[in-house]
N, C-alpha and C positions, 0 to 999 in steps of 0.2 A: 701114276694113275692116268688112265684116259684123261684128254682133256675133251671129248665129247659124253662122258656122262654126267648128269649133274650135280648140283649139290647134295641131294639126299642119297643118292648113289654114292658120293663120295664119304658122306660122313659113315654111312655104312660100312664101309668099309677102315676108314678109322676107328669105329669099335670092335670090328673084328681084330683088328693092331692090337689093343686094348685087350682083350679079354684075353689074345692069346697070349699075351705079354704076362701077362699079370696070373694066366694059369700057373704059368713058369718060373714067377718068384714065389718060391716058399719062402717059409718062416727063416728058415737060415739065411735062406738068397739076401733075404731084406737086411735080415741084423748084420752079417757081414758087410753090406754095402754101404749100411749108414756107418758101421765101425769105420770104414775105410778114412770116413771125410770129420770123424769127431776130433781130430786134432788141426786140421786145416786152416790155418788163419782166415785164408780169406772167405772159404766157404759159412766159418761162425760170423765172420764180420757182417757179412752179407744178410745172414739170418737174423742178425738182431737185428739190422739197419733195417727189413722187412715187418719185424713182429712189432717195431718203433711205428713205422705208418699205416701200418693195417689194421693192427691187432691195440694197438694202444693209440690209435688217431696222432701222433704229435704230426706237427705240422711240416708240410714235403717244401724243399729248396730244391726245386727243379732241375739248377746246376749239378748239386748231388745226387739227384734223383737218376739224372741221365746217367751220371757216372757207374754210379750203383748199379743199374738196370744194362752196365756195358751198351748203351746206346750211340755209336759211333757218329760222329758227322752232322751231328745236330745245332743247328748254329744257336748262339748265345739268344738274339733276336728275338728267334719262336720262340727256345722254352723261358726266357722273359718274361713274357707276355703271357704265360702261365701263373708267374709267379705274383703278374700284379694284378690278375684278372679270376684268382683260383674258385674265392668265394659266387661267385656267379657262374664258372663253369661247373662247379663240382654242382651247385642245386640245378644245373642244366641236366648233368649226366643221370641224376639220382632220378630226376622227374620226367625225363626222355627215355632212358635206357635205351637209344638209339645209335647203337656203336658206329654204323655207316654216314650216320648223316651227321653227326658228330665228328669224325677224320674228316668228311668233304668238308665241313668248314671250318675245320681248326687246324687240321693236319696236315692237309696238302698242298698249300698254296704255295712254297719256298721248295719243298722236296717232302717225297712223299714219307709220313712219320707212322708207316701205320705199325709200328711192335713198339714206339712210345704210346699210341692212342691205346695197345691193349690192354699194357702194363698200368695206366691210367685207369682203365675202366676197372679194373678189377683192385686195384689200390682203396677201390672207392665204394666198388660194390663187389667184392670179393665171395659171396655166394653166389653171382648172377653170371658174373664175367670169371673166365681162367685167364691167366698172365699172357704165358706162349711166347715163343722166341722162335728166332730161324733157325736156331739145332731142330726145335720139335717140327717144323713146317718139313724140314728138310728129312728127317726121319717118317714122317707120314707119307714122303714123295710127294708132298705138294707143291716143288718149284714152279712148278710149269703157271701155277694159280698167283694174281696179286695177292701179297700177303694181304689184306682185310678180308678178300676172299676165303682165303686157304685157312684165316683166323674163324670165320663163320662156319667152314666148315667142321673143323674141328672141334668147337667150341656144340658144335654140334653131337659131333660123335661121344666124346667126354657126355652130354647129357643122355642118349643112349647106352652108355655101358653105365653109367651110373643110376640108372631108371632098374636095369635086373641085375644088377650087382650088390646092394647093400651090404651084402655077408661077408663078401671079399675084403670090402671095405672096412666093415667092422673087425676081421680079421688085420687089418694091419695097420689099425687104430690101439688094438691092443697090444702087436708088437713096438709100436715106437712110441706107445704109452708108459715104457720102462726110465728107470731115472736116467739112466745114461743118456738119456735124448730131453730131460727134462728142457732145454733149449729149444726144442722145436716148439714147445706149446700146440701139440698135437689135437686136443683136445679141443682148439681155439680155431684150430685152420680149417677153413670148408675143402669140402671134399673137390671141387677144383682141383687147389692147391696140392692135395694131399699127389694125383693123378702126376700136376705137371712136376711138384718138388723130386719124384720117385723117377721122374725122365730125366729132370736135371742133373742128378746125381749118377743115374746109368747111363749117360752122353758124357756126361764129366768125365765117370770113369773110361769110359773108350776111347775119348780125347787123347786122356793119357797113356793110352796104350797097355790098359791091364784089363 
């Protein structure tokens, strides 16, 4: 994407990503995709360790947290200082919902933390905040953007395809509403989640070469 248009130009254009993405998975497209990954260890491990702190609050080990979330290069130090500091930060995030001015001071002082601060924000307030990782930045063509940037952005456009979307959505609420998926707790995840878990799984598969 230009880097001289700007954010709402940009998020625009990630819901067009979005809509044309998702014209093009049909009902097959999906259930094949998710069949792909329902034997995968690490992808079920990953989904409960998720529906453990989101969906059922148990308490986050930051150490783990990091692990889980594949966040590379995080020194022990900072996420520390999560661990012993959480109850004060988490009623910071709940009552601020200020995702920028929240990384500036907790995030970036050692190296910049900003895909732990998103995955945080949304651990916590998971119908406000989407997760988002650098496959998805990277598939948007957002390098050129700091990621808290290219997260705004985004997080942006996810609220415009889901503002005239509902149907869609409700459309593949019902396919991974079937038992076979009874592990996702479909019916539990905000529609965030629903957007970025359907990226994760179609970047997965490309990763892998199929």
């Amino acid at each position: 994407m230009n880097k001289y248009w700007n954010k709402e130009e940009k998020a625009k254009i990630v819901n067009e990503f979005i809509r044309d993405d998702f014209q093009n998975f049909s009902d097959e497209y999906l259930e094949k995709l998710f069949d792909e990954f329902r034997e995968d260890k690490r992808t079920i491990t990953f989904i409960n360790y998720y529906n453990d702190i989101v969906l059922d609050n148990k308490k986050i080990n930051f150490g783990t947290f990091k692990a889980k979330w594949a966040i590379q290069g995080m020194e022990k130090k900072v996420y520390s200082y999560f661990d012993d500091n959480f109850i004060e930060l988490k009623h910071e995030i709940i009552g601020k919902k200020d995702i920028y001015s929240f990384y500036e001071k907790y995030c970036c002082k050692r190296r910049r933390e900003a895909i732990f601060c998103c995955k945080l924000f949304h651990v916590i307030l998971p119908g406000e905040f989407p997760p988002i990782d650098n496959n998805i930045i990277k598939y948007f063509k957002l390098n050129n953007e700091s990621k808290i940037v290219s997260y705004q952005i985004i997080k942006h456009g996810y609220e415009l395809y889901l503002k005239s979307n509902q149907n869609k959505m409700i459309e593949i609420k019902k396919i991974l509403s079937k038992n076979k998926y009874s592990y996702l707790r479909i019916n539990e995840l905000s529609d965030y989640r629903i957007i970025d878990m359907i990226y994760w799984f179609v970047l997965n598969r490309r990763k892998n070469g199929t």
